[in-house]
C-alpha positions in Angstrom: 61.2 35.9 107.0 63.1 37.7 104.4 62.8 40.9 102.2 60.4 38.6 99.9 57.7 37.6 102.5 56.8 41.3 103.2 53.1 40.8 103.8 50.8 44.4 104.0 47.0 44.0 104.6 45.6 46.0 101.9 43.0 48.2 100.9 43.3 49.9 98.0 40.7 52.2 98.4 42.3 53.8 101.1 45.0 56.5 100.3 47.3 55.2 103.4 47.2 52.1 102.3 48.2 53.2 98.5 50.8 54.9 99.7 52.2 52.3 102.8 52.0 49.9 99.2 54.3 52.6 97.2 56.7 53.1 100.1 57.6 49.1 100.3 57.8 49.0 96.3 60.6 52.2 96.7 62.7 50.0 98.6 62.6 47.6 95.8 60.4 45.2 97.2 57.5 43.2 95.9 55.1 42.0 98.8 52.6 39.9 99.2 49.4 42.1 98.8 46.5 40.7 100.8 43.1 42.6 99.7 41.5 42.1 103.6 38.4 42.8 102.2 38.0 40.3 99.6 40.2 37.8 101.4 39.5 38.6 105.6 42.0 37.0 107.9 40.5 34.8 109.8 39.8 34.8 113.6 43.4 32.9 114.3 45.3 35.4 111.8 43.6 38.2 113.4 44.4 36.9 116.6 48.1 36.8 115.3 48.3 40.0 113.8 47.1 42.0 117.2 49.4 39.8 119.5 52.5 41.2 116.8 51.4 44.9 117.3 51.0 44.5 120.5 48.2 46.8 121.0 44.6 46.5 122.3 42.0 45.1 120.0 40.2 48.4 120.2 43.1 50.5 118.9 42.6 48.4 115.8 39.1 49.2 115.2 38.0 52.2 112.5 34.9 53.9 113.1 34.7 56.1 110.2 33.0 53.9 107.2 31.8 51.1 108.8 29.3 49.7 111.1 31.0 50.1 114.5 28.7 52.9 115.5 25.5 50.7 114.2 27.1 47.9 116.3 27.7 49.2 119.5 31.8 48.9 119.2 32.1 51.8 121.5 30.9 49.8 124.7 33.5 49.2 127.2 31.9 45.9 128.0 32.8 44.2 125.0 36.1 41.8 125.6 38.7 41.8 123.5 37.2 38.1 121.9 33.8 39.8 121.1 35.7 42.5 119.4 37.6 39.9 117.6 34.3 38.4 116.2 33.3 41.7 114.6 35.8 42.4 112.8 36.0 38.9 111.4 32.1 39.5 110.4 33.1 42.4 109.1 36.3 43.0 107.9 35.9 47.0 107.1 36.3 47.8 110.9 40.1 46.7 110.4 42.1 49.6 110.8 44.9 49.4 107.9 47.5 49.1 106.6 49.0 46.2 108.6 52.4 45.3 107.2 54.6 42.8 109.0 58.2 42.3 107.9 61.5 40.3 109.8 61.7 44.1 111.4 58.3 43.7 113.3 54.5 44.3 112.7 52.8 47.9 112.3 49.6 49.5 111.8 51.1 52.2 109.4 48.9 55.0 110.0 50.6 57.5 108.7 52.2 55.6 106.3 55.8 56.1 106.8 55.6 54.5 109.7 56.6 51.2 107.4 59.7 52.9 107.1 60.9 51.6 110.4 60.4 48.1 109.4 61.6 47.7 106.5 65.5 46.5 105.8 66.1 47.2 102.4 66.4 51.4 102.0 64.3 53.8 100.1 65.8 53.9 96.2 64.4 57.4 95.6 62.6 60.0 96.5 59.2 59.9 97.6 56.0 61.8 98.1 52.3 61.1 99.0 49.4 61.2 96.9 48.8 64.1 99.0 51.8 65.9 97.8 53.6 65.6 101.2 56.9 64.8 100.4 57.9 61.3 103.2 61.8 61.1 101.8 63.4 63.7 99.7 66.3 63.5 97.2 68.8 63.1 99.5 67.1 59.6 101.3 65.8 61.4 104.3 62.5 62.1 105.9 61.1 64.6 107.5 62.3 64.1 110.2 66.4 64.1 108.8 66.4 60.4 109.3 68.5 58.8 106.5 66.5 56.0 104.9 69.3 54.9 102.5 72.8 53.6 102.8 
């Protein structure tokens, strides 16, 4: 995988998702954008995507704006497969943005967590839709980690 094959599961209602998107374009990269809910990964993908976050099915799931509560999500019965088939049938209780890059696979909630998979650096400053400022004009985040060579 290089640079190029950047892949973020997108929705672009969704102002971490926006801004996960704007973060990957600062580092001068153009990825492949898949809109999940007009084109849903199917069961294998999503089977593929959990095994590279390497975290529980259920961590994956978003409640707010979608049917999980109408559903039943929250019972401890349902396996990790049954989970699985929901959000195939309905793609909204993805939790996103997922981007995966050479560096690894992440839920980027919040999204500067993209920042520690990505390999080309930040080219300038940059700050949220929110106003929160994720790397200033020195190439640093909050944090004082330098995000630029």
């Amino acid at each position: 995988m290089t640079d190029a094959t950047i892949t973020i599961h997108h929705n672009p209602a969704c102002g971490s998702s926006r801004n996960t998107l704007a973060l990957i374009r600062n580092s001068g990269v153009e990825p492949v954008v898949v809109e999940y809910l007009t084109t849903p990964p199917g069961r294998a993908k999503l089977v593929e995507l959990v095994a590279a976050l390497g975290m529980p099915v259920r961590a994956l799931l978003r409640r707010n704006g979608t049917p999980y509560d109408e559903l039943g999500l929250d019972d401890p019965a349902l396996s990790d497969d049954q989970l699985i088939d929901f959000i195939v049938a309905h793609p909204i209780l993805m939790n996103r943005p997922i981007v995966a890059t050479p560096l690894g696979t992440r839920l980027c909630r919040p999204s500067e967590v993209v920042l520690e998979i990505l390999q080309s650096p930040q080219r300038t400053a940059f700050t949220k839709e929110d106003g929160e400022r994720v790397v200033d004009a020195a190439l640093t985040t909050r944090n004082s980690r330098r995000v630029a060579s």
